[in-house]
Wavefront OBJ file of the C-alpha trace (Angstrom):
o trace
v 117.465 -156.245 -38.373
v 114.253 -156.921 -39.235
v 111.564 -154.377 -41.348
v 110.442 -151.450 -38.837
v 113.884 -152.040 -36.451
v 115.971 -149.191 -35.425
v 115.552 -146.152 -33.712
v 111.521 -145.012 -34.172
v 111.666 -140.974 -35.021
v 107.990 -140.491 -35.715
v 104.992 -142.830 -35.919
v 101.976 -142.602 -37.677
v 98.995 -143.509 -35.029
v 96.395 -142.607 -37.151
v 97.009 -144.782 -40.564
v 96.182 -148.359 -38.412
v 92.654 -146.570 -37.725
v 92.049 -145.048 -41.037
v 93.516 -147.922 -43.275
v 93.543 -152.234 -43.189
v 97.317 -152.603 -43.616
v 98.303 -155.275 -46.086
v 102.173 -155.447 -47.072
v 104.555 -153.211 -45.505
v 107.926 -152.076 -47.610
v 110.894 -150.578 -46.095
v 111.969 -147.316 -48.103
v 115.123 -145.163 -48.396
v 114.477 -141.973 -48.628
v 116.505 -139.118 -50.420
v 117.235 -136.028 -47.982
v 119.430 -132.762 -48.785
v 121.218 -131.104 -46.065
v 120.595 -130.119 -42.702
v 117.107 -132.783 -42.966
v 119.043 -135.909 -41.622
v 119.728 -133.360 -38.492
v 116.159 -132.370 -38.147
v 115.301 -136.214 -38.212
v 117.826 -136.998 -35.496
v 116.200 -134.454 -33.632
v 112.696 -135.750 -34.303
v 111.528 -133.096 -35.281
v 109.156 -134.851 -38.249
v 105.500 -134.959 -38.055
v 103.977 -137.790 -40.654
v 100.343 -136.933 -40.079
v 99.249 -136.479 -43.233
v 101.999 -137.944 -45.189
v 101.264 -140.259 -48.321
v 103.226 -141.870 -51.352
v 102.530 -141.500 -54.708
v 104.072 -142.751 -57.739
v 104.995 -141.055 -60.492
v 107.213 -142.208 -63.578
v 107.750 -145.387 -62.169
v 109.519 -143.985 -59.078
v 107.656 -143.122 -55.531
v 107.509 -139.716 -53.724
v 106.699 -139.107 -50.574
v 104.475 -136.262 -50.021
v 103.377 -133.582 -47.289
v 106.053 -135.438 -44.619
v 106.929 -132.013 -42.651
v 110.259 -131.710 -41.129
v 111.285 -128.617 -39.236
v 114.064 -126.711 -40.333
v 117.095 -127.488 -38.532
v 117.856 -124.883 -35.767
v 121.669 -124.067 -36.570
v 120.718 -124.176 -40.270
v 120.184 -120.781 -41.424
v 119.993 -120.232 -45.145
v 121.061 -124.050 -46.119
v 117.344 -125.207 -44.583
v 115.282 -126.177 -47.176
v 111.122 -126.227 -47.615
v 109.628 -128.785 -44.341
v 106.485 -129.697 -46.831
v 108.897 -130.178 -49.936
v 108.498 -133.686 -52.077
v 110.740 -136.499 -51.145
v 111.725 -139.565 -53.381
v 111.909 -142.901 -51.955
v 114.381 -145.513 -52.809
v 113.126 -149.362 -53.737
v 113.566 -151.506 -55.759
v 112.239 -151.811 -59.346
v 110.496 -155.299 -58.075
v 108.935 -153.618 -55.247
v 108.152 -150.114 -57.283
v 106.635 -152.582 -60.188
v 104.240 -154.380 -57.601
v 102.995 -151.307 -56.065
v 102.438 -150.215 -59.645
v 100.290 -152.808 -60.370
v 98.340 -152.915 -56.952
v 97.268 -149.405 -56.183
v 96.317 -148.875 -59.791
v 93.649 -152.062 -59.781
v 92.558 -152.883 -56.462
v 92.280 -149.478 -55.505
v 95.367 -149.786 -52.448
v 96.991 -146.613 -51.022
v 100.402 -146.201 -50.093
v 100.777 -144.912 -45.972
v 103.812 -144.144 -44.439
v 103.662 -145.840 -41.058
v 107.116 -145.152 -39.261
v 110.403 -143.221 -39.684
v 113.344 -144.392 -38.282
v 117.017 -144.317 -38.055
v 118.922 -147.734 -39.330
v 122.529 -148.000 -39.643
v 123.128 -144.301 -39.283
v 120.223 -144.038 -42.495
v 116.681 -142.682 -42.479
v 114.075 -145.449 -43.385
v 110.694 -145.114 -43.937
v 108.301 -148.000 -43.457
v 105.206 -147.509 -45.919
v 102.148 -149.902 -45.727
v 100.074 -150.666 -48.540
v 96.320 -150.211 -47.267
v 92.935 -150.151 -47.985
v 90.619 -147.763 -46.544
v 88.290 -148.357 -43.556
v 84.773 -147.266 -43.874
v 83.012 -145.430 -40.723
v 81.589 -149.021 -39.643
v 85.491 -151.000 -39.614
v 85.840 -148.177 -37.446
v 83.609 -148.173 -34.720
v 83.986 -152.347 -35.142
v 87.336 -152.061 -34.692
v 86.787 -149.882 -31.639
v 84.297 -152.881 -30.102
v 87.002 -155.098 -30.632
v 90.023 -153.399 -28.884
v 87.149 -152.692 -25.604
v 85.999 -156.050 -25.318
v 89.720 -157.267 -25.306
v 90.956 -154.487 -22.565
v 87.911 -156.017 -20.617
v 89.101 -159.777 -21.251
v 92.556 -158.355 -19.865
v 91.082 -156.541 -16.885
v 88.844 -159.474 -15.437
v 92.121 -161.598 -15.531
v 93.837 -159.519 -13.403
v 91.053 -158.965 -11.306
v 90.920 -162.393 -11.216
v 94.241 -162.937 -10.241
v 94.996 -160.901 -7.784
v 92.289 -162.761 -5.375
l 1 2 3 4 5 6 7 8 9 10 11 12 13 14 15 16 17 18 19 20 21 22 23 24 25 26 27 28 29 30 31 32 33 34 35 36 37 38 39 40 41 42 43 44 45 46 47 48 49 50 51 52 53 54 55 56 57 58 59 60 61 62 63 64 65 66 67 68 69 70 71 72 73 74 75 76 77 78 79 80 81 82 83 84 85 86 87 88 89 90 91 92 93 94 95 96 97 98 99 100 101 102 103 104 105 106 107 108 109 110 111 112 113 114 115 116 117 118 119 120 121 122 123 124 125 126 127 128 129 130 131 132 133 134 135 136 137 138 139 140 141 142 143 144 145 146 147 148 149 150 151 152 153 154 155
């Protein structure tokens, strides 16, 4: 299977519009108890999720997942900090790019792989107001390329 394969759980929308997405990295993540349920349920938003690291390792931050239903008191805090599992190559490189060129780490997609929960993060640079609304002009004048074909073809 390839990176971002498997069943999607959640999807961030929003990080291709707020971010230019450079290098994407395929993360473990580390998950106690009834959490692997609550992700099988989809019940995960990743809205305002980010990575950080810290002491050489990454954390995920701010990813909610809703306590598991049957869980009573083994449910643990939706907003709590999860680590992510890479390798020391990968944690090195990130290291060394979000501290100089100013990159940000955005989780993209959660999904389930080989019974697992993997978490695809991009490493991205920030759009400014105009990307945006460029961006925007771009995707319209292709869904109006795509329109006057069919148009096209269907005389």
């Amino acid at each position: 299977m390839a990176k971002g394969e498997g069943k999607l759980v959640a999807q961030n929308r929003k990080a291709n519009h707020d971010y230019f997405i450079e290098d994407t990295y395929e993360a473990g993540i580390v998950l106690k108890g009834t959490e692997i349920k609550s992700i099988r349920a989809g019940r995960v938003n990743l809205k305002d999720a980010y990575a950080r690291i810290q002491n050489g390792e990454v954390f995920l931050h701010n990813m909610h997942i809703s306590p598991y239903e049957q869980g009573n008191r083994y449910n643990h805090d939706p907003l709590r900090t999860r680590k992510l599992l890479l390798h020391r190559k990968q944690i090195n490189k990130l290291i060394g790019e979000t501290k100089e060129q100013g990159y940000t780490l955005v989780p993209l997609k959660l999904y389930l792989k080989n019974g697992f929960a993997k978490i695809l993060i991009g490493l991205g640079k920030g759009k400014k107001q105009y990307d945006k609304r460029e961006d925007l002009r771009r995707k319209e004048a292709k869904r109006d390329i795509e329109r006057a074909f069919r148009e096209r073809q269907k005389m």
